[in-house]
N, C-alpha and C positions, 0 to 999 in steps of 0.2 A: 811203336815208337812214342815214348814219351818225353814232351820237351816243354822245359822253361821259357816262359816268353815275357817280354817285358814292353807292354808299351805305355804309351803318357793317353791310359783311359781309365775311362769308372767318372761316369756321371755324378756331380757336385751340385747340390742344392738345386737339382733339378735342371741343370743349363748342358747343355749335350756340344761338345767339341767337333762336329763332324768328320775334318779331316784327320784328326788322332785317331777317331774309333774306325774307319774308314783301312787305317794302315792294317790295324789289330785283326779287325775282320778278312781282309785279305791272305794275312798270313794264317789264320784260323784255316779260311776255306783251303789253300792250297795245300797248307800241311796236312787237312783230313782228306782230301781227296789223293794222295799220297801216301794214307795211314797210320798218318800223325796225330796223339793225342799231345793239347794245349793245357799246361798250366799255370794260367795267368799271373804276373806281378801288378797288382793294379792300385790307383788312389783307394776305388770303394770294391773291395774286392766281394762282397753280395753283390753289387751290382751288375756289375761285369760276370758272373758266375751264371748269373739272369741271363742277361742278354745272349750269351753265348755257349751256355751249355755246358763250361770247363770248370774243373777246381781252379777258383783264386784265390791270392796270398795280396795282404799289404803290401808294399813296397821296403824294403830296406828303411828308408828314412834317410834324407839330410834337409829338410824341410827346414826353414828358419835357422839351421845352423852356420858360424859365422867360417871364417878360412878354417880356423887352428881346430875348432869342435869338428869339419867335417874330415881333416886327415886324422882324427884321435878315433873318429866313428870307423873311418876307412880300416884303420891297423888292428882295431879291433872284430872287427867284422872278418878279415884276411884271418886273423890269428883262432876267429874261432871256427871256420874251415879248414886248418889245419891241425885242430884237436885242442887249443889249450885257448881259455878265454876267458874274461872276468866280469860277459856279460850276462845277467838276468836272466832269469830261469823264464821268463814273460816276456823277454826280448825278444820283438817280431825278428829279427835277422836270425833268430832260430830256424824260425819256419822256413825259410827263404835255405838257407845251407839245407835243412833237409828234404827238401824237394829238390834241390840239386844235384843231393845223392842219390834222388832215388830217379833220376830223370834218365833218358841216355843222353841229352846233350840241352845245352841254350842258344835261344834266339832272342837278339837283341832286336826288337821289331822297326820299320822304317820307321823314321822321323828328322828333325830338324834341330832335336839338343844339342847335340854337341859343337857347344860354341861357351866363349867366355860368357854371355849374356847370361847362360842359366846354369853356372858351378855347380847346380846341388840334383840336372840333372846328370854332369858331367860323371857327378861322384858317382851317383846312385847304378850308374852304368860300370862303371869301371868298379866298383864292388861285386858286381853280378859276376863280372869278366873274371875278376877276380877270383871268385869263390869256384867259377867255372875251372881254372886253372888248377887249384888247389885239390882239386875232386877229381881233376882228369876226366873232365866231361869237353865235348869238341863244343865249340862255342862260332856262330855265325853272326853276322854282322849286318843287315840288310836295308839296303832305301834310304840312305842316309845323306841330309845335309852337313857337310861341315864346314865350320865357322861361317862366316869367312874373318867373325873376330876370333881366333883360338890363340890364345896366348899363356905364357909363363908357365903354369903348374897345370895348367886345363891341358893346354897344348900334350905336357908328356904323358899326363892320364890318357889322356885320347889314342895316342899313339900305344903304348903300352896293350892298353883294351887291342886295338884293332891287332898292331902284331901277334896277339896271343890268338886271335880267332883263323878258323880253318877258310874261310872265307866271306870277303868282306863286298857290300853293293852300296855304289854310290848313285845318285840320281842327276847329277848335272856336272856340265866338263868342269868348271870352276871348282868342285868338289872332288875329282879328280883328280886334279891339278895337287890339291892340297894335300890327298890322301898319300900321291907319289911323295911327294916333298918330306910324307914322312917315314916316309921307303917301306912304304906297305904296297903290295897289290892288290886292284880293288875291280870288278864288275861295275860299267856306266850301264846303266840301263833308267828306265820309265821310272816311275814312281810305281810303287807299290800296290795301289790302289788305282791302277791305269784303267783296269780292266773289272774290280769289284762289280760285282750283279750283270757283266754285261753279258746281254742275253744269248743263249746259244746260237737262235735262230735271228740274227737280228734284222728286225724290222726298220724300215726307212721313213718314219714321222716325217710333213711335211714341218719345217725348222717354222717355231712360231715363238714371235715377238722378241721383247729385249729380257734379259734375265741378270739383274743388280745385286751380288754378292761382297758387301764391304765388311772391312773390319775396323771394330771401334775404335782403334790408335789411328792417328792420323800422321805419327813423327812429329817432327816441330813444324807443320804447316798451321796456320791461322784455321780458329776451327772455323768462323765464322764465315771466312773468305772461301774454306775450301766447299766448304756442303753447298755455298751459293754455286761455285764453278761445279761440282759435281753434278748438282742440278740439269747447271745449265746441259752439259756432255749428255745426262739420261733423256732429258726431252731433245737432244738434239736426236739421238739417237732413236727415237720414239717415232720422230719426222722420217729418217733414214728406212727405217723397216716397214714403217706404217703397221705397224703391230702391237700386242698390249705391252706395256710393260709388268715384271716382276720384282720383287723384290724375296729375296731368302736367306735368312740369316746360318751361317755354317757355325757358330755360336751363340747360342739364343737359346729360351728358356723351352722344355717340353711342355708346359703348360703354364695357365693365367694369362692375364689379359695384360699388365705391364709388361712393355718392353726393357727389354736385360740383353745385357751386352753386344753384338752386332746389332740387334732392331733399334735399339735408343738411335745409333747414328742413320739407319736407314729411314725412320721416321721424320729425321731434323732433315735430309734432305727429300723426302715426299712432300714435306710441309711449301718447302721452297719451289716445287715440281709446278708445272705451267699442264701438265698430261697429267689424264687419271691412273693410277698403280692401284696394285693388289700386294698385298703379302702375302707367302706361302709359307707354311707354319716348317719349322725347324725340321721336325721330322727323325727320319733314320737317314743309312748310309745310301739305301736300296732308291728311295725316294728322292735323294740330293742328288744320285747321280743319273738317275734317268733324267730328274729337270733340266739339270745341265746339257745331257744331250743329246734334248731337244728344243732348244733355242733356236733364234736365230741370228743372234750375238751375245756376248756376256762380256759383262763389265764387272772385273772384279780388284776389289783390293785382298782378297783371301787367294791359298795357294790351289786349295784342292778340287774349286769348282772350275777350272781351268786344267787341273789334272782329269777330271770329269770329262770335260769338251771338250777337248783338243783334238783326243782320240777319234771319236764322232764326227768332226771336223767342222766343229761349230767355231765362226770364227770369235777371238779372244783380246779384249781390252784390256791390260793387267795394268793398275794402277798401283803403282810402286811408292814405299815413303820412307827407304834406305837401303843400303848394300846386301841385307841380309832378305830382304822381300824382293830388290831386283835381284838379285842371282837366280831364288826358286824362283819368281815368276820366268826369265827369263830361259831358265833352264826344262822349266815343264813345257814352254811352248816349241823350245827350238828341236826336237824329239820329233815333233810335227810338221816344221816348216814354217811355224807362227812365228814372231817374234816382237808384235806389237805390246811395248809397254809405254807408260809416258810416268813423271813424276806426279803424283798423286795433287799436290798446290799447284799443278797446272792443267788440272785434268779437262779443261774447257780449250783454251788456246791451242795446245797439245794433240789432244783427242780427236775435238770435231774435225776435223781436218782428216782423220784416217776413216770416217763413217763412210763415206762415199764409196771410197777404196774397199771396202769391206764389203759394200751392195754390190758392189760390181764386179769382185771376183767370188763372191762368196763359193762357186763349185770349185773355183781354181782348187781354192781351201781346202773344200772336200775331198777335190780328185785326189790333192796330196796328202791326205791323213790316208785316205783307202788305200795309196799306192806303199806307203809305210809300216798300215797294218799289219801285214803277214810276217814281217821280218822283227816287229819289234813284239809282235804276241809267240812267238815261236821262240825268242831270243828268252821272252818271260817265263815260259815254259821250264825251257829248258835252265835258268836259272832255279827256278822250286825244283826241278829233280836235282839239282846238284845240293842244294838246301837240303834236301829228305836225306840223301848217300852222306853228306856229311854227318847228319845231327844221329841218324839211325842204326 
């Protein structure tokens, strides 16, 4: 079984996306233990070819293009799946239609694009879907956020794409919601990456310290106000477990000693810290998510280190800074029974306030990730065998 897959990976100037390559890798492993061969659509398609063993391809392209350029890309890209085209003989959307001829089916891999906020991955998906259609290869849809801003012309690509797949998974009820609305039906289940590296045999680490996973945008909150509140929340927190602190960037650079993008902001609130912290260096997927869990709370403004922990039943701080970070955060933890989020510019008045609560039920936590387990890794299961029958 060979299949097209696409997600939003391929390491860039050395800065590693965790929770992107995190989906990728997930679907990699379930589809080969299955008997699935991957072949990748990626920004750095050596890269990813590297890390994971599979033939990769550039991506389509709609990068920098504006509305009117990325539907002229779309009808031409459609038109040359269907035999007649008047694009370049060097035109990567070559490569891309011929692997999808030669594949038996596509996987559109989990993620969070399809939403008005990033058009160009909206297009770049609904091309694939597209070309999927065109070729009469079965097309899957899987771990998907949507919108919650989808609007106008994103909105009917979205839909389009999804009606045309044999089946489609969404990760949070909100998402859900959206997908019915647009009279498709869709698989809720985990995130994608619920279960990536976790260990057959799994071992029960005694939960140690606090584990600080942010991301550089902070929304419209005052940077200055918030990294002093943040502060305050990780040393309160520090007091709460009596343990070390961590800090982990889930985008951050794989090597050099400046900090790049999540660590700049994780620095500017260390600096501000009253308690000693460590950093732990960016890493792989394998490494991000055993740290995760094994905590013994985590604080995060990112999605996937809480997709990480939940499962483990480490309990989970999600620091929100709009509609489209409280849904996943809200939706990755409610899977588990968690559902602590607070607004990120209040993440001190908000927050400390739920530490206590957190020491003193922390097995509650556990008993109810464990008592969930079985039902939602069986549920996962059973979803990649439906994924392999479709696409095979």
């Amino acid at each position: 079984m060979r299949v097209v897959a696409l997600g939003d990976v391929g390491v860039i100037d050395d800065m590693m996306h965790i929770g992107d390559e995190a989906m990728f890798q997930a679907a990699h492993d379930e589809l080969a233990a299955r008997g699935g061969n991957l072949v990748a659509v990626s920004s750095v398609p050596e890269e990813t070819a590297a890390r994971y063993g599979v033939d990769a391809l550039r991506r389509i392209g709609f990068d920098g293009l504006d509305r009117a350029a990325s539907e002229q890309r779309l009808d031409d890209v459609l038109a040359l799946a269907e035999g007649r085209s008047t694009l370049a003989a060097d035109d990567g959307a070559r490569a891309v239609v011929a692997a999808v001829a030669a594949a038996d089916g596509v996987l559109i891999a989990g993620g969070g694009n399809l939403a008005s906020t990033w058009p160009l991955h909206v297009y770049e998906r609904a091309a694939l879907a597209g070309i999927a259609a065109r070729l009469g290869r079965p097309l899957v849809v899987s771990g998907q956020t949507l919108g919650p801003d989808l609007r106008g012309r994103d909105r009917e690509l979205v839909a389009e794409l999804l009606r045309s797949a044999r089946l489609v998974g969404v990760r949070e009820s909100a998402s859900h919601l959206l997908v019915s609305d647009l009279g498709v039906d869709a698989r809720l289940g985990v995130d994608d990456a619920s279960f990536v590296t976790w260990p057959t045999q799994r071992a029960a680490p005694e939960p140690d310290g606090v584990l600080v996973s942010l991301s550089l945008s902070l929304g419209q909150a005052p940077r200055d106000e918030t990294v002093a509140r943040i502060a305050a929340l990780v040393d309160a927190a520090a007091d709460a477990t009596a343990g070390p602190v961590r800090f982990h960037a889930h985008f951050g650079q794989l090597t050099g000693a400046r900090p790049r993008g999540d660590a700049v902001l994780h620095e500017e609130v260390r600096a501000r810290m009253r308690t000693p912290s460590t950093v732990v260096p960016t890493g792989d997927v394998a490494g991000a998510a055993s740290l995760a869990r094994s905590a013994a709370l985590l604080i995060t403004g990112r999605y996937h280190p809480a997709v990480f922990a939940a499962p483990a039943g480490v309990p989970v701080l999600g620091l929100v800074t709009d509609d489209y970070t409280a849904v996943k955060q809200r939706g990755a933890l409610a899977h588990w029974g968690q559902e602590a989020t607070v607004p990120i510019s209040a993440a001190d008045v908000d927050g400390i306030p739920r530490l206590d609560w957190f020491v003193r039920h922390r097995e509650r936590i556990a008993a109810e990730a464990r008592t969930r387990l079985p039902a939602h890794r069986a549920a996962f299961d059973a979803w990649w065998d439906s994924v392999a029958a479709a696409l095979g």
